[in-house]
KEVORO-607233 format. One record per residue (C-alpha): residue number from 1; residue in three letters; x, y, z. Coordinates in steps of 0.05 Angstrom, whole numbers, plus 5000, padded with zeros to 4 digits. Example, Ala and Ser with C-alpha at 12.3 -4.5 7.8 and 13.67 -1.06 7.14 Angstrom:
2
+-----+-----+------+------+------+
!   n ! res !   px !   py !   pz !
+-----+-----+------+------+------+
!   1 ! Ala ! 5246 ! 4910 ! 5156 !
!   2 ! Ser ! 5273 ! 4979 ! 5143 !
+-----+-----+------+------+------+
***
This chain:
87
+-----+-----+------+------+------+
!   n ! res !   px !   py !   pz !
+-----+-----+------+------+------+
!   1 ! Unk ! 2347 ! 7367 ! 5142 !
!   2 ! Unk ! 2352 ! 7440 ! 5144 !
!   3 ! Unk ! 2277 ! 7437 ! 5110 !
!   4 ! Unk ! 2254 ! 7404 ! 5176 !
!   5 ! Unk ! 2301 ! 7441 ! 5232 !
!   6 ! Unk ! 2266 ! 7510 ! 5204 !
!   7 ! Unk ! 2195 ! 7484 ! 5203 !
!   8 ! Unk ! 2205 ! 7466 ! 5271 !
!   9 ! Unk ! 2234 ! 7535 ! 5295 !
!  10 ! Unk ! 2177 ! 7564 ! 5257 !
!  11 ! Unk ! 2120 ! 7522 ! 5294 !
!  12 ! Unk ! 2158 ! 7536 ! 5361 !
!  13 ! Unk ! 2155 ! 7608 ! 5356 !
!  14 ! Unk ! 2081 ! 7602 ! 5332 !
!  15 ! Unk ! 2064 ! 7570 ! 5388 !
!  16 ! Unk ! 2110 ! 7611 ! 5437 !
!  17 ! Unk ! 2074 ! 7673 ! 5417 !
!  18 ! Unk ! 2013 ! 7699 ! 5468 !
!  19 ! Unk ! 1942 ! 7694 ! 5435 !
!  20 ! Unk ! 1908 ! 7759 ! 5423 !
!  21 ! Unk ! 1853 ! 7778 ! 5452 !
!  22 ! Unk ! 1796 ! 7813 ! 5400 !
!  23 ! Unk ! 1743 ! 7852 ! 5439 !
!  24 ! Unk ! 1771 ! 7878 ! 5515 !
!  25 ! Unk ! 1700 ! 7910 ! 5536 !
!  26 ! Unk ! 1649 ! 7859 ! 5554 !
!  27 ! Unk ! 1589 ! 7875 ! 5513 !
!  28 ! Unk ! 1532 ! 7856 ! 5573 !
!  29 ! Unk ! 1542 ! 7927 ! 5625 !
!  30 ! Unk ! 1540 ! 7997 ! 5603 !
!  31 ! Unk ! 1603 ! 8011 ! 5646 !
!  32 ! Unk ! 1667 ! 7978 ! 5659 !
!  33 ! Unk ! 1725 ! 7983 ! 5709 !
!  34 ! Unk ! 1784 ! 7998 ! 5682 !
!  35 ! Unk ! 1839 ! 7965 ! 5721 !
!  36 ! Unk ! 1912 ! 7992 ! 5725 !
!  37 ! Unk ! 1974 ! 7946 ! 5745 !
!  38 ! Unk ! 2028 ! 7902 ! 5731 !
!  39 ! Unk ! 1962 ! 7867 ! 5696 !
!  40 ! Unk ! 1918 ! 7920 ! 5671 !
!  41 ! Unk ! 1845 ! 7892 ! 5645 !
!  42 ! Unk ! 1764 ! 7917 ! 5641 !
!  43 ! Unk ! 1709 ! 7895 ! 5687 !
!  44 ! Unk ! 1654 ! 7907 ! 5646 !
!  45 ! Unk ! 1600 ! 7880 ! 5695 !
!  46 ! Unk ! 1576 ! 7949 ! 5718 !
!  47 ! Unk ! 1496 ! 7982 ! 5713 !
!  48 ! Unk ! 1522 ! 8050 ! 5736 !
!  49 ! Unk ! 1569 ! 8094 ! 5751 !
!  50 ! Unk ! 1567 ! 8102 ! 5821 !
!  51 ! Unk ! 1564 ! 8024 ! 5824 !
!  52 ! Unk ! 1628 ! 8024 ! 5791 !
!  53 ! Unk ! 1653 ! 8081 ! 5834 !
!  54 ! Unk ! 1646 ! 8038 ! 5891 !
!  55 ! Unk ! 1686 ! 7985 ! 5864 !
!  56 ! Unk ! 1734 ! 8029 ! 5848 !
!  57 ! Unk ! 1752 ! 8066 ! 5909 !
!  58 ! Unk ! 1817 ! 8054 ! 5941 !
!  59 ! Unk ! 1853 ! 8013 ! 5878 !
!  60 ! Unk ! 1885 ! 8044 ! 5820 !
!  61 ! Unk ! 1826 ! 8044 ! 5774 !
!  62 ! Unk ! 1773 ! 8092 ! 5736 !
!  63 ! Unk ! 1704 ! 8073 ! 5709 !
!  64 ! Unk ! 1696 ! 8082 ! 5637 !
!  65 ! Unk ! 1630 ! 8081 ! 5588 !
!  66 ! Unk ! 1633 ! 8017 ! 5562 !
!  67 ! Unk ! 1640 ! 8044 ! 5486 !
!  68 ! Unk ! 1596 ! 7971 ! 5451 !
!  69 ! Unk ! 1540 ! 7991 ! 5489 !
!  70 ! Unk ! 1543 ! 8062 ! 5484 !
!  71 ! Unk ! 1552 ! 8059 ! 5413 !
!  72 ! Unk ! 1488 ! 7998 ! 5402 !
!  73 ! Unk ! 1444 ! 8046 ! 5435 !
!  74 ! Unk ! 1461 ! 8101 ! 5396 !
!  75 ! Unk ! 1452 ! 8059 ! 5334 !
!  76 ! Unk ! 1386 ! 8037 ! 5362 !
!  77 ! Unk ! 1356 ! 8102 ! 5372 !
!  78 ! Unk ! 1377 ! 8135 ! 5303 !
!  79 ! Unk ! 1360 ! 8064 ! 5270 !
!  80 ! Unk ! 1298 ! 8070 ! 5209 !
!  81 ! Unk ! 1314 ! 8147 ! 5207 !
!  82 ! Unk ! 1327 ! 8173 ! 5140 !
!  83 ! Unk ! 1351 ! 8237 ! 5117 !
!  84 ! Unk ! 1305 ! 8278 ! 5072 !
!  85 ! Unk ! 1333 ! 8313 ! 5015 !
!  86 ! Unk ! 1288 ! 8369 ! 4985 !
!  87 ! Unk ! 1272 ! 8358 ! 4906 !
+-----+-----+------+------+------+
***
């Protein structure tokens, strides 16, 4: 009996507990909105700054480099480039 009244608690707080979210920047625009609140979150649906800027004026947000696509381009340029080591 107690076997079963803790394997319940257990699955109950398992499901009580909020989900986690794994990647907060949206991968698609090279600038996001960052959002401050009661509920702070991205908007990563931006081509530019200024765009951004516009969305921005008036709330309590700031427009941030979206750091996946700043760091995929950076891997793109430097990608097939070796270093050469003199013999």
């Amino acid at each position: 009996m107690r076997m079963s009244a803790l394997a319940a608690l257990a699955m109950t707080a398992v499901s009580i507990a909020a989900p986690a979210q794994a990647q907060t920047y949206g991968p698609d625009y090279p600038v996001c909105l960052h959002v401050y609140g009661p509920v702070t979150y991205y908007e990563c649906r931006y081509s530019s700054i200024g765009q951004c800027n516009q969305s921005a004026a008036g709330r309590a947000a700031q427009c941030v480099i979206n750091p996946y696509t700043a760091n995929a381009a950076y891997g793109d340029q430097h990608a097939g480039k070796r270093l050469r080591r003199g013999h």
